[in-house]
Every structure is written in structure tokens, then in C-alpha cells.
C-alpha positions in Angstrom: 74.8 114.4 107.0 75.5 112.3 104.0 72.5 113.9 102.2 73.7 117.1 102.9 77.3 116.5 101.5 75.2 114.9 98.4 73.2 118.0 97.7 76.0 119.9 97.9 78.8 117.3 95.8 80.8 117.0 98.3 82.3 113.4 99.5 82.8 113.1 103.1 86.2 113.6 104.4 87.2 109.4 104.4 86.2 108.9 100.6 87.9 112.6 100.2 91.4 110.6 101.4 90.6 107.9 100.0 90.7 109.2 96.5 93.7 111.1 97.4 94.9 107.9 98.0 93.8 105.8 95.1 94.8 109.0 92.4 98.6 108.9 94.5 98.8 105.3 93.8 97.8 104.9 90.0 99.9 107.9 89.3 103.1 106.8 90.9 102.6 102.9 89.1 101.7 104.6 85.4 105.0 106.6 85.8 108.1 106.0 83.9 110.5 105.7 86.6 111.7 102.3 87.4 112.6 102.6 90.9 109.1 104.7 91.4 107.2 101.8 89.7 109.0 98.6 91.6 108.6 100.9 94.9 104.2 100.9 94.5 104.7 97.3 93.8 104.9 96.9 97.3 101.2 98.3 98.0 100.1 97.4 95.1 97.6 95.0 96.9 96.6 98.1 98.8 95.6 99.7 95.3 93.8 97.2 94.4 91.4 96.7 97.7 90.5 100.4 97.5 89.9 99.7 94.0 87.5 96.8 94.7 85.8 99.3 98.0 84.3 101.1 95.0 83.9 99.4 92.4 86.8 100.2 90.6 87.1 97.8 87.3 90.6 98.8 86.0 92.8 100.0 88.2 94.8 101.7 85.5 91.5 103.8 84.3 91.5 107.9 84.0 91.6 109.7 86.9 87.9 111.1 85.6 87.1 107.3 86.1 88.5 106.9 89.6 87.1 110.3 90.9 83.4 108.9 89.1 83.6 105.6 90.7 84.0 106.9 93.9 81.0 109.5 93.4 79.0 107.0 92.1 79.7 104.6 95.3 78.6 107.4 97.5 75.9 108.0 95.7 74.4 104.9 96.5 75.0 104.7 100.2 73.2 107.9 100.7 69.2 107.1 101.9 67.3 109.7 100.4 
């Protein structure tokens, strides 16, 4: 299947939430609003696992970043 979802860019439905995920969080901790901010602190070592799942070197990068990384991890745990 994974070869499939390759060919045709598309993530499978975990990394899918996952990046869901990991855009949610690095939006809500680069925002301006304090309560927001001291709120993510709280997962903030959640953030930072999913960051180091996919290799993920700053965890305040561009979302272009975050959505490469994650292609770039699948990418490489697809046998072709």
C-alpha cells in the first residue's frame, strides 16, 4: 500500500494526523496570545517527540518545512 500512496503523494492516514497535529501545535506556540502560548507549554514535550519521529530539527521551522520533513520520512520507509 505504502508504494501506492507514494506514487500517488499521498501520506497515509497516521502521518496525515500527525501533521495535523504537529502544524496545530507550532501554530498555537508561535502565536501572540499569552494564555494560548503558556496553554501548549503544557504538551510541549509532545511537540517535540513528533518532532524527533521525523526528523524535525527546529521545531519552530515553516510549515513548508514540517509538511517536507514528514514527506521526506515516508519516503524513506517505503521499499521500492
Amino acid at each position: 500500500m505504502k508504494p501506492l500512496q507514494y506514487f500517488g503523494t499521498s501520506l497515509p492516514l497516521t502521518w496525515l494526523l500527525d501533521e495535523r497535529k504537529l502544524l496545530f501545535y507550532r501554530k498555537a506556540m508561535v502565536h501572540s496570545k499569552t494564555v494560548l502560548r503558556t496553554l501548549m507549554s503544557a504538551v510541549h514535550s509532545v511537540y517535540v517527540s513528533l518532532c524527533d519521529k521525523y526528523d524535525i530539527n527546529k521545531p519552530y521551522c515553516s510549515i513548508r518545512c514540517i509538511k517536507q520533513s514528514l514527506w521526506n520520512a515516508f519516503t524513506k520507509s517505503v521499499a521500492l
